[in-house]
C-alpha positions in Angstrom: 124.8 119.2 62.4 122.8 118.7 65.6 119.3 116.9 65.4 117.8 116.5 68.8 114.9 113.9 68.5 112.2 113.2 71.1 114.2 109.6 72.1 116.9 111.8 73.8 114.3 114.2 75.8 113.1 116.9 74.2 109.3 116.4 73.3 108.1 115.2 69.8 107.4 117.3 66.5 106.0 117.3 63.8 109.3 116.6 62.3 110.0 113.4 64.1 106.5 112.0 63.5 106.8 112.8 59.9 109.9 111.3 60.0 108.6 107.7 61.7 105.2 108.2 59.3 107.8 107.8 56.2 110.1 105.2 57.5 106.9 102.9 58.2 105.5 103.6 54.5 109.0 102.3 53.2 109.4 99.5 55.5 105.8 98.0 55.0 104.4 99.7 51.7 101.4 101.3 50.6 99.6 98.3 49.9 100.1 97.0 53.5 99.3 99.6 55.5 95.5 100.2 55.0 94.9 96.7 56.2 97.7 97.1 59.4 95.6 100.5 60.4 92.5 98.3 59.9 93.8 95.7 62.6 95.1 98.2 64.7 91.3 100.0 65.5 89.8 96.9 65.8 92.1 95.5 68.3 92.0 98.7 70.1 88.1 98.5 70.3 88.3 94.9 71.6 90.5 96.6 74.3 88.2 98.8 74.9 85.3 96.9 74.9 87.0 94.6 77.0 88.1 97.4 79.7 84.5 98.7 79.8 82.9 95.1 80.6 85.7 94.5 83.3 85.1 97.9 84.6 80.8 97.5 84.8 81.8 93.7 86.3 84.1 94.9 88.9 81.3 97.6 89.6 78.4 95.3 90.0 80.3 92.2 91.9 79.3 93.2 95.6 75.8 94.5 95.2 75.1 93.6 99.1 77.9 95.9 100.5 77.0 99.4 101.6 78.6 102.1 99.0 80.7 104.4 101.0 78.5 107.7 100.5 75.5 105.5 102.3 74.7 106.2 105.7 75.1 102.9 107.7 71.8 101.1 108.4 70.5 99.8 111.6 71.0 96.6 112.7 67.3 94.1 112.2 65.7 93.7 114.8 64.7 90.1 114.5 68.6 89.4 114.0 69.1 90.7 117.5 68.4 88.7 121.2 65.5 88.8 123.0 66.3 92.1 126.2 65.4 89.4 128.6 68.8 87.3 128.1 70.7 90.8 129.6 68.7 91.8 132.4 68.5 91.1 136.0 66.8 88.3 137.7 63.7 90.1 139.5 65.2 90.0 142.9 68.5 91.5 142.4 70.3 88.1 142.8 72.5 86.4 140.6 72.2 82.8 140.8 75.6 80.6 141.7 76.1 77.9 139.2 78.6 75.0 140.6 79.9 74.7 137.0 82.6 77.4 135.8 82.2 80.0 133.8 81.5 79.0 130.3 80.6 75.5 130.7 77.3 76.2 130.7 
C-alpha cells in the first residue's frame, strides 16, 4: 500500500489535512485547543497590526523627497546666485590677478 502525502511533493488533500486536524486533537485534547486557536488569531492580528504600522511608517518617513510619478520642480530662485557673478566685465576684459587660481 502506497500513500503519497503532500511532504513528499504532491500537493495537499483533504485527506492529509484531516489527517494532521486528528493527530493535533489527540496530542493536545479538546479542552486545549479552543484556547491554542484563541492565541493563535490574536497573535496573528498583533502581526498584522504590526505590518500595517511598519508599512504606513516606512510610507510617511521621507515626506520632503519628491515621489517618483512627480514632475521634478524648479530650482528657487532666491537659492540661486545673483547673474552678475557669471558675466563679463563691461569692456570685454578679464582682469589678471597675481594670485593663482583659487586662492582668491
Amino acid at each position: 500500500m502506497n500513500i503519497p502525502l503532500a511532504f513528499f511533493g504532491s500537493s495537499m488533500g483533504a485527506g492529509e489535512i484531516l489527517l494532521i486536524l486528528v493527530v493535533i486533537l489527540l496530542l493536545f485534547g479538546a479542552e486545549r485547543l479552543p484556547g491554542m486557536a484563541r492565541s493563535l488569531g490574536k497573535a496573528l492580528e498583533e502581526f498584522r497590526r504590526s505590518a500595517r504600522d511598519l508599512s504606513r511608517d516606512l510610507m510617511n518617513s521621507h515626506p520632503s523627497q519628491p515621489s517618483r510619478d512627480a514632475p521634478p520642480r524648479a530650482p528657487d530662485q532666491s537659492q540661486l546666485p545673483a547673474a552678475s557673478a557669471f558675466a563679463d566685465p563691461p569692456n570685454g576684459k578679464v582682469k589678471e590677478s597675481s594670485e593663482p587660481a583659487g586662492m582668491t
